[in-house]
C-alpha positions in Angstrom: 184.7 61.8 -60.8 181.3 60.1 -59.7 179.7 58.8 -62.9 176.5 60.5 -62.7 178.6 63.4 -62.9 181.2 62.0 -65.5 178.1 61.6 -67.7 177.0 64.8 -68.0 180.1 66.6 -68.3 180.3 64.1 -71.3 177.1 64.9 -72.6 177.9 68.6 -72.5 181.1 67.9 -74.2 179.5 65.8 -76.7 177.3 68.9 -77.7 179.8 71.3 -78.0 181.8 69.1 -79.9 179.0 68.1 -82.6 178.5 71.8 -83.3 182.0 72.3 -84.1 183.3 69.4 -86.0 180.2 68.0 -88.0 179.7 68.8 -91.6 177.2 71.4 -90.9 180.1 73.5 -89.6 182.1 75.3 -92.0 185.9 74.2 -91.2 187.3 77.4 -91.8 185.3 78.4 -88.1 186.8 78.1 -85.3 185.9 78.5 -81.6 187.3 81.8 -80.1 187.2 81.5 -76.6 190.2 79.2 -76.2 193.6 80.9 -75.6 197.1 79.0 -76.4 200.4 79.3 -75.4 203.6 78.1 -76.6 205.5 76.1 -73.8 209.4 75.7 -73.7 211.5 73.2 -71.7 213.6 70.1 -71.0 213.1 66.6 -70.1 216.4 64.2 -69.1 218.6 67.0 -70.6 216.8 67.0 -74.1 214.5 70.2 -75.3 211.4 69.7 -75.6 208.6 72.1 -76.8 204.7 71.9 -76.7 201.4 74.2 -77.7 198.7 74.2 -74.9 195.2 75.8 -75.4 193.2 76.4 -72.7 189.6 76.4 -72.2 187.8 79.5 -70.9 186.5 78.5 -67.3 187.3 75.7 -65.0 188.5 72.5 -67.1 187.6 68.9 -66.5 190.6 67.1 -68.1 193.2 67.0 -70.0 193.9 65.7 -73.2 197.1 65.0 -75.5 197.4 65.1 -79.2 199.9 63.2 -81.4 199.8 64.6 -84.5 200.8 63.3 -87.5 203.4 64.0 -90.7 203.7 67.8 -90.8 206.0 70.6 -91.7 203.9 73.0 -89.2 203.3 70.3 -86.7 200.6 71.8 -84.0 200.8 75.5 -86.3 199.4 73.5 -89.0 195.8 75.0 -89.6 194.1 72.1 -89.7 195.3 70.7 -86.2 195.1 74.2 -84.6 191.6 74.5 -85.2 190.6 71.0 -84.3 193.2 71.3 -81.0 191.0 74.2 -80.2 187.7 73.0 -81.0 188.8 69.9 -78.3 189.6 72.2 -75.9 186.3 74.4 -76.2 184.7 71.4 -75.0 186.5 71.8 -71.4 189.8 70.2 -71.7 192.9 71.4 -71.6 194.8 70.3 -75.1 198.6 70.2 -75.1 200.2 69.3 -78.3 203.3 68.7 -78.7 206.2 69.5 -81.4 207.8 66.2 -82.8 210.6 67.4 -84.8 211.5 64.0 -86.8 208.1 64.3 -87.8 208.1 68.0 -88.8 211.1 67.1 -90.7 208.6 64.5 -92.7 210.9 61.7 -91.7 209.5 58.2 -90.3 212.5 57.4 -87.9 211.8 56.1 -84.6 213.4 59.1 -83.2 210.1 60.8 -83.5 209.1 58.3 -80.7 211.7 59.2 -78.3 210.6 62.9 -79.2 207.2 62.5 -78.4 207.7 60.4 -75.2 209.8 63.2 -73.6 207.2 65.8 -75.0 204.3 63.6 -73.1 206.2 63.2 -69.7 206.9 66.7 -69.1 203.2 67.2 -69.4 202.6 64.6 -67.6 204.8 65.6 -64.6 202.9 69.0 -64.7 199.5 67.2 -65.2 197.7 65.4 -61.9 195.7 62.3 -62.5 195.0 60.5 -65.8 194.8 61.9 -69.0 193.2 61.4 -72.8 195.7 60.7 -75.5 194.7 61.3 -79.2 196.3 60.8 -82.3 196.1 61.6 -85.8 197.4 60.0 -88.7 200.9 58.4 -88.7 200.9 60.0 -84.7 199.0 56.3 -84.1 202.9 54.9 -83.9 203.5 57.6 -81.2 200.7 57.5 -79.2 200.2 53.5 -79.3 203.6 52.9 -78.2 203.7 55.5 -75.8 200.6 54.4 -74.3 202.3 50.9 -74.0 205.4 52.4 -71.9 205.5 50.7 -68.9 206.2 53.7 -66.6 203.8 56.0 -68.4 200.8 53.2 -69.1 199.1 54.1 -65.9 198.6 58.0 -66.4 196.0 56.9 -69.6 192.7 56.4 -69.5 191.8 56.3 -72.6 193.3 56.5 -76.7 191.6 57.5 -79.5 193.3 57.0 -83.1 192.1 58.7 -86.3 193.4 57.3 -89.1 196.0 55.4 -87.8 198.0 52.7 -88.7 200.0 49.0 -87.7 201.9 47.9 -90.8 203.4 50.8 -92.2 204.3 49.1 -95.6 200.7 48.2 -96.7 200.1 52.0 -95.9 202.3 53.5 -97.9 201.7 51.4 -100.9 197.9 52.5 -100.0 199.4 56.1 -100.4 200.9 55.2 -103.4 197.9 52.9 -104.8 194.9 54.1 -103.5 191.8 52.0 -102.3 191.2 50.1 -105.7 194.9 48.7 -105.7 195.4 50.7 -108.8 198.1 53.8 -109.4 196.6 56.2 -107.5 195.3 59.1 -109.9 195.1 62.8 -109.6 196.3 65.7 -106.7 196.7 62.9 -104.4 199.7 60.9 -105.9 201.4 64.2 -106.4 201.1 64.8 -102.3 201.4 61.5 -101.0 204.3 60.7 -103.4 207.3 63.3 -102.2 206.7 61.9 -98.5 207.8 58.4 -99.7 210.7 59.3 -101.5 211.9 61.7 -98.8 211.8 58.1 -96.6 213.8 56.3 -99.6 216.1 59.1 -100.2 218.9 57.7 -97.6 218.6 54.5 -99.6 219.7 56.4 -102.8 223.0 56.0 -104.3 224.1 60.1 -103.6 226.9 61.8 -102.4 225.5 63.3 -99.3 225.3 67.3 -100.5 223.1 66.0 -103.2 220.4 63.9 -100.9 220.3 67.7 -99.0 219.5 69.1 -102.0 216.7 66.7 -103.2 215.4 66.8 -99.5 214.9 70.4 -99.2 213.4 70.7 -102.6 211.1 68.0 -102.3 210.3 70.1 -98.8 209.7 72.9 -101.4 207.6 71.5 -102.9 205.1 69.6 -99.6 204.8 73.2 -99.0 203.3 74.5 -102.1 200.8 71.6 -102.4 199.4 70.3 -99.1 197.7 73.6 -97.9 194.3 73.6 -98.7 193.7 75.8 -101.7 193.3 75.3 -105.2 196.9 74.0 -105.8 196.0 71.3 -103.3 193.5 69.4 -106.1 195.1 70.7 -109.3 197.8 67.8 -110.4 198.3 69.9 -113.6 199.1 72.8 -111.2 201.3 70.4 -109.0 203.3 69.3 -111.7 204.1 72.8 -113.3 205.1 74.0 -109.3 207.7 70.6 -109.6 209.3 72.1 -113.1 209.8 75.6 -111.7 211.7 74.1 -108.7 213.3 72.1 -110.5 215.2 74.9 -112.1 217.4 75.6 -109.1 218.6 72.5 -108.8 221.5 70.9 -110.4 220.8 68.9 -113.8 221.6 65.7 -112.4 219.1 66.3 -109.7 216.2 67.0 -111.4 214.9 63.9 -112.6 214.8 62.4 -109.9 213.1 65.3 -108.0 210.2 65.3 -110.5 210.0 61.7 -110.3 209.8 62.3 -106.5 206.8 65.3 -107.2 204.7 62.5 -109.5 205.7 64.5 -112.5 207.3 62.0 -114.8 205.4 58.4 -114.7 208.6 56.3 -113.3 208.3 57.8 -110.2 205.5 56.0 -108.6 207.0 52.7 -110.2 210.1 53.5 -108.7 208.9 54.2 -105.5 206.9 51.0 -105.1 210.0 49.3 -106.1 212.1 50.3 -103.3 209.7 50.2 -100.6 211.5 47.0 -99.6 214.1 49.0 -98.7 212.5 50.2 -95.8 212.8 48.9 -92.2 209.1 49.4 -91.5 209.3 47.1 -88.1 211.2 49.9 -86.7 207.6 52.0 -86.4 205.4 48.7 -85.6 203.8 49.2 -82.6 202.2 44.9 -82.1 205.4 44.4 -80.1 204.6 46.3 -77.8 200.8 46.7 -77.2 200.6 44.3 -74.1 201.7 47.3 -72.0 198.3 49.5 -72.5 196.0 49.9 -69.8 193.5 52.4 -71.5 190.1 52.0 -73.7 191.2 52.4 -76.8 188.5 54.0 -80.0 190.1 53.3 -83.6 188.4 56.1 -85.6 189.0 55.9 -89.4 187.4 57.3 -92.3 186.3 54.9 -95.4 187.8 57.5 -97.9 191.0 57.8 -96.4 193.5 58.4 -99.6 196.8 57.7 -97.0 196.0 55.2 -95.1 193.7 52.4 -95.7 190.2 51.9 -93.7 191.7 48.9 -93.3 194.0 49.4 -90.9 191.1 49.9 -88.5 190.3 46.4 -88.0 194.1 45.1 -88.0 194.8 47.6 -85.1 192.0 46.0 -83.4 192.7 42.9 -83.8 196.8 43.6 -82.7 195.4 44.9 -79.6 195.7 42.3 -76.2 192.2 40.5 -75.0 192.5 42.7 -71.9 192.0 45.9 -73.8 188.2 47.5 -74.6 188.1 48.7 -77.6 185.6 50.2 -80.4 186.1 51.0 -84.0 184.3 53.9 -86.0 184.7 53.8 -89.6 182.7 56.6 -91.1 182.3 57.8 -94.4 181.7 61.6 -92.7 185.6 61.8 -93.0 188.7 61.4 -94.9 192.5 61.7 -93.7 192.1 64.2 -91.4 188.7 65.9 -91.4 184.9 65.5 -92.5 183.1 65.8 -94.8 179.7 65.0 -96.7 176.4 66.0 -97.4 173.2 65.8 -95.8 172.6 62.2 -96.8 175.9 60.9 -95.7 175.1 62.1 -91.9 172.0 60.5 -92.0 173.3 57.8 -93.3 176.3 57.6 -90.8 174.3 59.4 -88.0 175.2 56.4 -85.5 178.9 56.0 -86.3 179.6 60.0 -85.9 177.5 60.0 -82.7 180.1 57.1 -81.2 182.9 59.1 -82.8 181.9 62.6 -81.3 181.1 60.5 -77.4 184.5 59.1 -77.6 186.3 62.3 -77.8 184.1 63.8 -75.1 185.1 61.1 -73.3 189.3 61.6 -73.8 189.3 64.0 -70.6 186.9 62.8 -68.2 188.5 60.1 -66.1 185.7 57.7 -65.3 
């Protein structure tokens, strides 16, 4: 694309992305225009399984999205609407299903997942294309990105709230930004997540970890939708005891330890995060391989993984690499947020934020 061109496509993406994604816009709106389709198939033998939206007229890229820890993966509300509010800006969006992921597990299997996902689009897909992530989809995206057979077809990656060293983000889940036990809803949604990883590293007979992993599932689903369940801890706590019920006895401490309902279950969590291999997910070994411009986007008041992890991702990332990092207080884990003063006050950082996704599917 000739750059004078490349610019303005940009600049019309830029403005039909700021309507839909800054705080002025109520998230519950979303753009209607843009169509999606479920996609089934198979890459090297393996099935694979990916949502595209489509824009309504001629698009001018295409863009990929890998999301984060999720039951719903790309159903999940909150990525639906922001997958289509991408794609209303002229791209086409595909996001794929990671099923490790859906299954709330950290296991590098989500990587080969994701990589299969990303090269069936891509063998349907001409030219470069924009890769996105969200959240704990940084590991998939970064070292995907890195691959060297599939380096080349990137032009550019944009993180949002991602991560490098897994460890000091889960405690950061666990903690919270002071360094302190993390207080209210938060602990209570963050928490379950982190023993669902431990749970393989508990001393149970293998019908019981089943049990405590698809009540602890239960209970993710009861208290990360947005709703008034989602900021209630008291609530939270009650849903854990009623769930509790069907399990077995000798399961249910440790299941409301898991939901943040008794105190020794953040303690014990933070004690057994050693357990962990968290260099399975680090993606520094690999990061010579990327050939695309890379934005780190991060919001200050991110309760699951620190602001922090901004700078160390940009400083893991090899001298030949352009890169930029946005750290806004207009967001938190995954979506804005603020009033009036905080956009003026962060009018500069949103407006690099908001170019840098219209830039994810213009290849110039």
């Amino acid at each position: 694309m000739r750059p004078g061109l490349a610019v303005a496509v940009k600049a019309k993406a830029f403005v039909r992305l700021a309507g839909w994604l800054g705080p002025w816009t109520h998230q519950a709106r979303t753009p209607e225009r843009v169509r999606s389709v479920v996609v089934d198939g198979t890459w090297s033998g393996r099935p694979v399984k990916v949502r595209r939206y489509n824009p309504r007229g001629r698009p001018h890229g295409v863009v990929i999205l890998a999301l984060g820890l999720h039951y719903q993966g790309p159903d999940d509300p909150r990525a639906d609407r922001f997958a289509r509010v991408l794609a209303d800006s002229g791209v086409i969006v595909w996001a794929p299903y990671v099923p490790t992921f859906q299954g709330l597990r950290l296991d590098p299997d989500a990587i080969a997942e994701f990589r299969d996902a990303v090269a069936f689009v891509l063998d349907r897909t001409e030219g470069t294309v924009g890769l996105m992530s969200v959240s704990f989809g940084s590991v998939l995206a970064l070292r995907v990105a890195s691959d060297g057979q599939l380096a080349d077809r990137f032009h550019r990656v944009t993180t949002f709230g991602g991560l490098v060293d897994l460890d000091a983000s889960l405690r950061h889940a666990l903690h919270g930004p002071a360094g302190a036990p993390a207080e209210g809803a938060d602990l209570s949604r963050n928490l379950p997540v982190v023993w669902l990883q431990l749970l393989p590293h508990l001393p149970l007979a293998p019908q019981d970890s089943a049990q405590l992993r698809a009540a602890w599932h239960r209970f993710v689903r009861h208290v990360w939708p947005e709703g008034p369940l989602a900021h209630d801890r008291s609530a939270q706590i009650v849903v854990a005891h009623e769930l509790a019920r069907a399990l077995p006895e000798g399961l249910r401490p440790q299941f409301l330890a898991g939901c943040g309902a008794t105190v020794d279950g953040l303690t014990g969590a933070l004690q057994r995060l050693y357990l962990l291999d968290a260099g399975q997910l680090d993606v520094r070994p690999y990061l010579a391989g990327l050939r695309a411009q890379v934005d780190i986007v991060h919001g200050s008041d991110d309760m699951v993984i620190p602001a922090s992890q901004a700078e160390v991702l940009r400083g893991a990332l090899p001298p030949h690499i352009r890169a930029r990092v946005h750290v806004t207080g207009l967001a938190g884990h995954t979506g804005v947020s603020g009033g009036p003063h905080e956009v003026l006050a962060g009018a500069g950082t949103l407006a690099g934020v908001l170019w840098s996704l219209a830039a994810l599917g213009v290849a110039a």
